[in-house]
N, C-alpha and C positions, 0 to 999 in steps of 0.2 A: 440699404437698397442697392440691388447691383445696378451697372453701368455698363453700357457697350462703348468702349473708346478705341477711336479709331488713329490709329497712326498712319500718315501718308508714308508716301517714299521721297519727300523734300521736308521729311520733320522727325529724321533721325539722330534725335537728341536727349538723352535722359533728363534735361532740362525743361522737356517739351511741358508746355503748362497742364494737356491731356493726361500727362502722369503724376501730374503732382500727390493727387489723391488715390492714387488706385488701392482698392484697397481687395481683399483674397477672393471675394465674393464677382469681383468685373472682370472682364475679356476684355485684353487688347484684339481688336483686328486688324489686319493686315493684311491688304492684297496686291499681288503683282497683275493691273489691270491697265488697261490706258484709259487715261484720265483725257485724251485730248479729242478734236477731228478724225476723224478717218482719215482724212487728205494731206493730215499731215506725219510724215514717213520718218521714222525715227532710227536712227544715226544705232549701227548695233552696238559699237561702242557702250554708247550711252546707254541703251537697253540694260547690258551688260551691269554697268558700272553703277546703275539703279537699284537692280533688283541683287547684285549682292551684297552694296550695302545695306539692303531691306534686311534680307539673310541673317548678314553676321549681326542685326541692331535685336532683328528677333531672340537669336541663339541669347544675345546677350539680358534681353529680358528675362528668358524664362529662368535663367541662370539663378536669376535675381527671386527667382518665385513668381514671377509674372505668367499668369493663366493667358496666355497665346495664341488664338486664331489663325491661321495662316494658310492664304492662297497660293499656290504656286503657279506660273503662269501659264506649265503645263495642264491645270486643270479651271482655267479663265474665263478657256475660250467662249463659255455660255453667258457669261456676262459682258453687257458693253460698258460697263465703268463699278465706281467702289457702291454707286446707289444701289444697285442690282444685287452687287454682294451683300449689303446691310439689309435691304431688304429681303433675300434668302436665308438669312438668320437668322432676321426677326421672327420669320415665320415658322422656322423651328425653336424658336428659346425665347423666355420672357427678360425684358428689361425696364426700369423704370426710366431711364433715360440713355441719350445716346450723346458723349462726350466728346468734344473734337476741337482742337487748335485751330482757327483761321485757318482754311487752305490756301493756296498761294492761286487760286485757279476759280473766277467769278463762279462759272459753269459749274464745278462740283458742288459750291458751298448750293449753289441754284437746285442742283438735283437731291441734296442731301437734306434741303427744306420740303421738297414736296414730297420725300420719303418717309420721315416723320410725322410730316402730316397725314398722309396714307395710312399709317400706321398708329395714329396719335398716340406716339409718343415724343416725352419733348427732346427738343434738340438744344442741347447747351455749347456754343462755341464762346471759346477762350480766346482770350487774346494772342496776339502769338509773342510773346516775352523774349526771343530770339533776336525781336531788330530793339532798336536804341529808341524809337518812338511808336507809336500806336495811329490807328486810322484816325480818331478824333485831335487829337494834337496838330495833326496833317492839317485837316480842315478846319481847325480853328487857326490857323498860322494862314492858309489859305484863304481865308473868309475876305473879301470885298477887293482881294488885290489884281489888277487889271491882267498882270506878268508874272508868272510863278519862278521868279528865277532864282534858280536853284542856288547860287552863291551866298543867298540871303538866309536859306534855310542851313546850309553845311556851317555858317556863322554859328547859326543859334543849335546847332547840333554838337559845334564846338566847345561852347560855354555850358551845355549843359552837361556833357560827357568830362569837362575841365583835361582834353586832351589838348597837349603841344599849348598849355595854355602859361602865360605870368601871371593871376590873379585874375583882372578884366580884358587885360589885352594877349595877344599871339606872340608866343616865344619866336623870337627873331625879332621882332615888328611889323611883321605881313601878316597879311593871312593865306595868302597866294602865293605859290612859286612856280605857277603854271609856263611864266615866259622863259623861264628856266629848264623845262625839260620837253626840249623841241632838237633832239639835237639828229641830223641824220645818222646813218651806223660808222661808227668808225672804221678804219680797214684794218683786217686781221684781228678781230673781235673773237675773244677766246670766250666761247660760253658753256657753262655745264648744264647738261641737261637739267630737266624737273627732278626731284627723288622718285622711281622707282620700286616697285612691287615687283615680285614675283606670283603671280595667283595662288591661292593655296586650295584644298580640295571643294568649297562650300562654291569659290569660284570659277572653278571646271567648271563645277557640272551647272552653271549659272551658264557659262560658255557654252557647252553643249545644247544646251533649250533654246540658245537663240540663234545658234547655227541651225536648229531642226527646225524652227516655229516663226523665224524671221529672216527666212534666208536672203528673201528681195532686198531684204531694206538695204539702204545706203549705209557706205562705210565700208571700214576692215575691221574686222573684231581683234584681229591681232597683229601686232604683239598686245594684251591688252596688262599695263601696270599701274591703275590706278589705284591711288588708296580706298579700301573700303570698311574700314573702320577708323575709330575717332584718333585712336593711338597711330595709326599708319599715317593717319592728315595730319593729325600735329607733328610726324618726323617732318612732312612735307613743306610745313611751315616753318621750322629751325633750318630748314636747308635752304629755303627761297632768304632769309634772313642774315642769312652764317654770307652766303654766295652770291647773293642777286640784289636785296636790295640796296645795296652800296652804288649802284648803275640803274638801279629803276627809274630813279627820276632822269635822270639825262636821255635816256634811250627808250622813255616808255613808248613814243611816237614813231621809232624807227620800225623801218622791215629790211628785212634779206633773205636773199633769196637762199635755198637748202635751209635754213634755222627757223624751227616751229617758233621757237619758245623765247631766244632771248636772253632778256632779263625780266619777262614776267613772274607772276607767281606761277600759276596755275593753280590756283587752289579757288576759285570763284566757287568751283562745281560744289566742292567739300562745302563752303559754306552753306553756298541754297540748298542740300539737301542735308542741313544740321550736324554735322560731320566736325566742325569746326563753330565757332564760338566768334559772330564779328568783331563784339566788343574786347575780346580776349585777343583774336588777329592785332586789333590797333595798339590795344596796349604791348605789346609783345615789339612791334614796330616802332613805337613810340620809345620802347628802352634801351631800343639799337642808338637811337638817338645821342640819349643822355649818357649813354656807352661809349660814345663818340666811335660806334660802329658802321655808324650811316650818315650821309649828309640831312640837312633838313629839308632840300629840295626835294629829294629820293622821301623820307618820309613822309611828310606833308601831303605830297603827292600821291601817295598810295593811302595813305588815312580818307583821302578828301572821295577818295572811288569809293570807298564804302561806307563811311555817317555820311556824308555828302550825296553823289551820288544814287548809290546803291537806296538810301530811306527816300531820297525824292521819288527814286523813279518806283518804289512802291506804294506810297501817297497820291501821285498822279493814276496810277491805276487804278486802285479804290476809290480817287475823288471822281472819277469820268464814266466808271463802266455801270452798266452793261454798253454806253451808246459809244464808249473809245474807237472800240474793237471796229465796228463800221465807219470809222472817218475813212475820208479819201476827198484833201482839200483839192488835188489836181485832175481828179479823176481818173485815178491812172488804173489802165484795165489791160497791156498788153501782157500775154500768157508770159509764165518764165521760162527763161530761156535754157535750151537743153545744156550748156554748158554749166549750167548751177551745177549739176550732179554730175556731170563727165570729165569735168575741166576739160576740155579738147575745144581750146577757143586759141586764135593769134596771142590775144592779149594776154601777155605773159603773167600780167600781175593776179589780173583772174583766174589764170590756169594754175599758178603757184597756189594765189590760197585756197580755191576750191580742194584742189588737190591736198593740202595741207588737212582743210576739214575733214577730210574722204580717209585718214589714217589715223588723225589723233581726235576726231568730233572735239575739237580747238582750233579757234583764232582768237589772234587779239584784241583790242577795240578798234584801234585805226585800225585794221584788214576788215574788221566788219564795217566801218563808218566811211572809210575812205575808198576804198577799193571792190566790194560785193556791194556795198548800203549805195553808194555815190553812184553807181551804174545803174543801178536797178531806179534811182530816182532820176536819174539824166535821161533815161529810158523812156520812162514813166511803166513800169510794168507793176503787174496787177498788185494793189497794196497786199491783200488776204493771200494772194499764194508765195511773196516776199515774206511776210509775216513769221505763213507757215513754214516756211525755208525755216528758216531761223529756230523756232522753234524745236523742231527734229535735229538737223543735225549737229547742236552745240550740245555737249553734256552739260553744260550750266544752266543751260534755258529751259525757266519753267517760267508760265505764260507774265505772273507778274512784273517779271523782269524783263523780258523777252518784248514784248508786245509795244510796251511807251519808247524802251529803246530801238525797236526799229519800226512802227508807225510813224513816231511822234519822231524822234534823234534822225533816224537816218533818211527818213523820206520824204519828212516836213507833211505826213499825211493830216495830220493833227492842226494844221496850218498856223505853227507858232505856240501852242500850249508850252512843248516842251523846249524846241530852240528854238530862239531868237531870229534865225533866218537858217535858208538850207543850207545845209553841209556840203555843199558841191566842189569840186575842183576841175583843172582841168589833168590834164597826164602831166602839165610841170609838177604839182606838189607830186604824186606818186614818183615822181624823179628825182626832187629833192629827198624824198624822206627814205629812201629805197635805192637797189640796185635790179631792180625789177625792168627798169626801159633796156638795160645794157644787152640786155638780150634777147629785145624785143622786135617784132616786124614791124613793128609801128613806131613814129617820133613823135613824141607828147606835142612841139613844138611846131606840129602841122596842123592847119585847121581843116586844110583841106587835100585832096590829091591821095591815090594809092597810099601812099604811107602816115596819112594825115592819121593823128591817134582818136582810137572814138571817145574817149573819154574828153577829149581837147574838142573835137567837135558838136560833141553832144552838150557838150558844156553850154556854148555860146548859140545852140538851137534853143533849149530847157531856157535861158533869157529870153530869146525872141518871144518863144509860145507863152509863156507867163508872166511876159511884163506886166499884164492890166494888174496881177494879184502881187505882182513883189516889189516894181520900180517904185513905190513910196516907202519903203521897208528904210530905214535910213543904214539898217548895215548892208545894206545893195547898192549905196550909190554909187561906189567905187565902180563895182562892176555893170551898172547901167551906163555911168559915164562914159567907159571903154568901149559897150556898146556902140554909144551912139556916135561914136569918133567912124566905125565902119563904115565901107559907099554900101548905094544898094547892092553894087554888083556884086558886093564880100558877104551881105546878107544872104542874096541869094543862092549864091556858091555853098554857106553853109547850109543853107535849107535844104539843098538838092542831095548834095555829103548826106546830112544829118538822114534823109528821107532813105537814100539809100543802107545806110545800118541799120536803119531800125527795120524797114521790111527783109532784110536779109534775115531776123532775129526767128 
């Protein structure tokens, strides 16, 4: 019986479990569509670096004998997502089912149910066999517990993957080496860029379509050298290996100013869109190890972002939605601010990464958490067009991933599902952990006055206004304490400070 199976553009993997069975008689489909918002404006980059990995995953199906459907986004425009195009198909061609991986994205799997029923015919989704654990695993680990904290889950993600493991217990004797890789940037930090592409012709004219069909969006499309096939990501990965992670863990929390990259990977994107193999990343990082190529802090550390991390913050997505997406514990509703997309704000550190995002659609997780995520919650600006920020212009963010880590991680919208209390600082930590104040109009270490830093004064506003929901939080007492050492007159002073930034915004 044929099958219509569809391949997104975040499940470019001949592992995908929608291939498993194909057999000469089914269609793959394939469309370069937007799957998201309207409102939310996608980074061209990313556009880019999507749709020719779609391309060269396609080219390499048909390669294979795979009977190939393919939209180009040249000919999209009549469609508002991939339901539209399954449903245009259907109507010209008969199938007895329509075959499809979990998407990474509630809304599609939503639209992609009442299209089959529209059509009755059945809709089979697979598991997605790509992550280390499955939706149900999620929520039977989750069942009855008050605090989803993730440390408990990367444990048992540990023992069951037997990574960085000694039989029951953690090679070293930890399982953590989190307080180990807090280090600020060293001086004169020699770094090599990420590995490097040169485009090849599938990806011109990939270039071309969205210089003519996406000219507004945000971003610079070039220079654009990402990998877009499996083979170009796994150079990317022996070279983040060979070069970077020997310093990943010391320096994962660092910034500097001029250096995108660091010592990150960059290879997040390659993953979410199946480019790359996570449980295959860890093990690969894991033999630097036993290579006595990498310290254990630099591995650990980078294993723990993705069975750790990465599978939580997919779990908490599936366990909450449809109703995630509308939390807003603080009620934060002010528009965002034009310097998201211009960077042309004082504050250096915002204008650095913005800027940063605006060339490579990449930052790293402190630049999202500590520096874009910590403003926009100091702020309090609006959760859904923060959200959406995020969304568009990172090339790694597709909505599963995207969404718990900045509702929930960096906003506290979630009011403590995902962390434990907010991420907030003042401009000291972005001084410690950066060289971003040094050449700043602002001093982190003012709370108040022309040169007073907003992120130092918003800081200590964001307490006043939410004391009634956070002063019992017991990892806020510290800084309720400190609080309450202030006169009225230092409260006041900051509220007036505070009131004057935000209505400047």
């Amino acid at each position: 019986m044929p099958a219509l199976r569809l391949v997104l553009g975040d499940q470019l993997s001949h592992k995908l479990s929608a291939l498993e069975a194909v057999s000469v008689d089914d269609v793959v489909l394939m469309a370069e569509v937007n799957e998201v918002l309207p409102e939310v404006i996608h980074h061209k980059k990313k556009i880019a670096f999507i749709y020719s990995s779609m391309r060269h995953f396609a080219a390499e199906l048909i390669k294979k004998g795979v009977d190939v459907e393919y939209v180009q986004c040249e000919y999209s425009g009549k469609f508002k997502n991939l339901a539209d195009v399954v449903s245009c198909y259907l109507d010209k061609t008969g199938f007895d089912e329509i075959v499809l991986t979990e998407p990474g994205d509630y809304k599609v799997l939503d639209n992609l149910k009442d299209t089959a029923k529209k059509h009755n015919i059945r809709l089979n989704v697979l598991s997605d066999t790509r992550f280390i654990s499955d939706q149900d695993e999620f929520r039977e680990w989750a069942k009855g517990k008050k605090n989803l904290v993730m440390e408990n889950w990367y444990r048992a993600m540990r023992k069951k993957t037997g990574l960085l493991m000694d039989g029951s217990r953690p090679v070293g004797g930890k399982w953590n080496y989190d307080r180990e890789n807090r280090k600020p940037p060293g001086s004169g930090m020699n770094v090599k860029p990420p590995k490097k592409f040169r485009p090849d012709k599938i990806t011109l004219a990939v270039m071309a379509s969205v210089e003519k069909y996406f000219t507004g969006n945000f971003g610079e499309l070039k220079p654009f050298w990402f990998a877009v096939t499996a083979r170009q990501a796994r150079q990317s990965l022996d070279h983040f290996i060979s070069n970077h992670l020997p310093y990943f863990g010391d320096y994962q929390d660092a910034m500097l100013e001029g250096e995108a990259f660091l010592h990150h990977s960059v290879i997040s994107h390659y993953m979410n869109c199946g480019l790359l193999d996570p449980l295959e990343v860890c093990v690969e990082a894991e033999q630097a190890w036993y290579r006595n190529k990498a310290p254990l802090n630099a591995v650990e550390g980078f294993i723990r972002q993705i069975i750790g991390w990465r599978e939580y913050i997919r779990g908490v997505y599936w366990l909450y939605m449809p109703n995630y997406r509308e939390m807003n514990y603080f009620d934060a509703r002010r528009p965002l601010p034009d310097f998201y997309w211009t960077g042309e704000t004082k504050m250096n550190c915002i204008s650095n990464v913005v800027n940063m995002t605006r060339r490579h659609a990449y930052s790293h997780h402190i630049q999202r958490l500590m520096v874009t995520g910590n403003f926009a919650n100091l702020a309090g600006i609006d959760v859904q067009a923060v959200s959406n920020w995020y969304l568009g212009v990172y090339a790694d963010a597709h909505e599963w991933v995207e969404l718990p880590n900045t509702l929930g991680m960096a906003l506290y919208a979630d009011g403590g599902l995902v962390g434990t209390k907010p991420y907030i600082s003042t401009g000291n930590y972005i001084k410690r952990m950066s060289n971003y104040c040094d050449n700043c109009s602002y001093d982190p270490g003012k709370r108040v006055g022309d040169s007073a830093c907003p992120f130092t004064t918003l800081y200590w506003d964001y307490l006043i206004r939410h004391q009634d929901k956070l002063e019992d939080n017991h990892r806020m007492a510290i800084s309720y304490r400190n609080l309450n050492r202030l006169s009225e007159v230092e409260v006041k002073q900051i509220r007036g400070q505070a009131k004057k930034i935000l209505d400047s915004l």
